[in-house]
N, C-alpha and C positions, 0 to 999 in steps of 0.2 A: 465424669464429664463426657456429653457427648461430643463427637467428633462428626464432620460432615465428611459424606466421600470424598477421595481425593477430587474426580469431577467438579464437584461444588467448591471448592476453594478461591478466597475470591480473588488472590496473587498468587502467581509461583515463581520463581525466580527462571529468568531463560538465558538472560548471559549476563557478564558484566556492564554492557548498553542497556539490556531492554528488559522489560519485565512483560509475563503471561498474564492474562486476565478474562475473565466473562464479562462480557457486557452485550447487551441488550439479545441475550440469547444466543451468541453468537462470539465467536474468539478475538482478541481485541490485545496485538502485544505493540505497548509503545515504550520509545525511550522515557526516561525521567521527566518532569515538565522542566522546562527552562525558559530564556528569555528567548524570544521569537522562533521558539519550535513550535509545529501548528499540530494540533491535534485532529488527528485524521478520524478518530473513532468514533464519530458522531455520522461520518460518512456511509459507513457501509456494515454491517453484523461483523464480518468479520475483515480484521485491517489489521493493518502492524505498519512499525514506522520502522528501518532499519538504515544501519552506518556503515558498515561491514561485510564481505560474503559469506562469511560463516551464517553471521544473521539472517540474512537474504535465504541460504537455504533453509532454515528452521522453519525460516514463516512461510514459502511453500512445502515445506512437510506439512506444518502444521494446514496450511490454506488447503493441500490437498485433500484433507480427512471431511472438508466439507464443502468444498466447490471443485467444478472441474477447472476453472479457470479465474487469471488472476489479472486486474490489472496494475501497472507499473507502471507508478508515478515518479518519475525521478524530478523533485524538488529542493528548493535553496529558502530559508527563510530572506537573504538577501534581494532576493529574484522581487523584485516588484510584478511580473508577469504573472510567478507562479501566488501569489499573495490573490490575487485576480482569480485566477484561475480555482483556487480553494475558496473562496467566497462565491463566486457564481457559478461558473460550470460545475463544479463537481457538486456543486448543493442545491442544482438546476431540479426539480420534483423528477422529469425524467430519469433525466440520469443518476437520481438515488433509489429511484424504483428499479431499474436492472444492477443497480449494486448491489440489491440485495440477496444475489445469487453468483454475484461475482466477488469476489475477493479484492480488497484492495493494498497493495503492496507499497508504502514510498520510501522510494529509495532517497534521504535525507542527503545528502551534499553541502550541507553551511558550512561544514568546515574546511572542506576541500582539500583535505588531507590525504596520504596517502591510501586510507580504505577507499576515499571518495574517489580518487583517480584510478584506482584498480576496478571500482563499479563502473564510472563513466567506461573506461576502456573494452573493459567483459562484456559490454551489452552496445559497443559502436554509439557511445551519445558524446554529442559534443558540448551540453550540456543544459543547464535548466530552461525550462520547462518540456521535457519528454515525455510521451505516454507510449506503453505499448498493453498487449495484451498477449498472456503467456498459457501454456496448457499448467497444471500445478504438477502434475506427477513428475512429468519429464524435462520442465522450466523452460521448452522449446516454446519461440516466439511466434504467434501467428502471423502468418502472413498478410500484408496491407494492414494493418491495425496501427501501424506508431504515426503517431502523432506530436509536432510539436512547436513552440512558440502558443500565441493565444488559438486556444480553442473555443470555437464555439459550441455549446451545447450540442445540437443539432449535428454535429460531425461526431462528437464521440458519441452522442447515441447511437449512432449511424452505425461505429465501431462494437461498439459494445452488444448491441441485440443480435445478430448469431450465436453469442456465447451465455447469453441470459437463459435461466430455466433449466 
């Protein structure tokens, strides 16, 4: 039987939440699909959807191995704002042509549970819709990049092109 490298595989398991995957050339780890969890990975090469800080570091280890920088989405399937906000901005032609060199992180919150309140807290969000933008090696936040409530296109571009390319 042949076997494909390990590379090539098209799941691999990363924790109990979430799962690895390739997609569209690029690294792509989300939670399970459920009911009004959004799938980010049509968003950007490489994305992850994470619940947890353990998870959160995994996906900038792993975001590090291919972008220098990530952004951080902290969203709520509850959030009517952020429901907005994944339908238009982040899928704005713009702003999905510099994701494609940036990493996209979301930090998931629907259940607002204690992972979720230890995330909101670790990162000073008071809660959905946040964006920032982070270096991936060292998880340090840039400077003036967070973003939150609606955004418009045109602002997180705004954010996002120093770190594009």
């Amino acid at each position: 039987m042949n076997r494909a490298p390990p590379c090539a595989w098209p799941v691999a398991r990363l924790s109990r939440r979430g799962l690895l995957s390739l997609m569209s050339g690029g690294l792509a780890m989300g939670l399970v699909s459920g009911p009004g969890r959004a799938d980010v990975s049509s968003l950007a090469p490489v994305s992850y959807v994470v619940e947890d800080e353990a998870t959160y570091e995994r996906a900038l280890s792993y975001a590090a191995r291919l972008t220098r920088s990530a952004l951080v989405y902290v969203g709520a399937a509850w959030c009517p704002i952020c429901r907005t906000l994944e339908r238009t901005t982040l899928r704005h032609h713009g702003v999905s042509s510099l994701l494609q060199s940036i990493a996209l992180v979301k930090i998931d919150v629907t259940r607002m549970d204690g992972d979720s309140k230890a995330l909101l807290h670790r990162f000073g969000v008071e809660g959905p819709p946040t964006l920032f933008l982070v270096e991936t090696r060292s998880g340090r936040e840039h400077a003036h990049t967070r973003l939150a409530g609606r955004v418009p296109p045109q602002d997180l571009i705004q954010r996002l092109r120093p770190f594009a390319g």
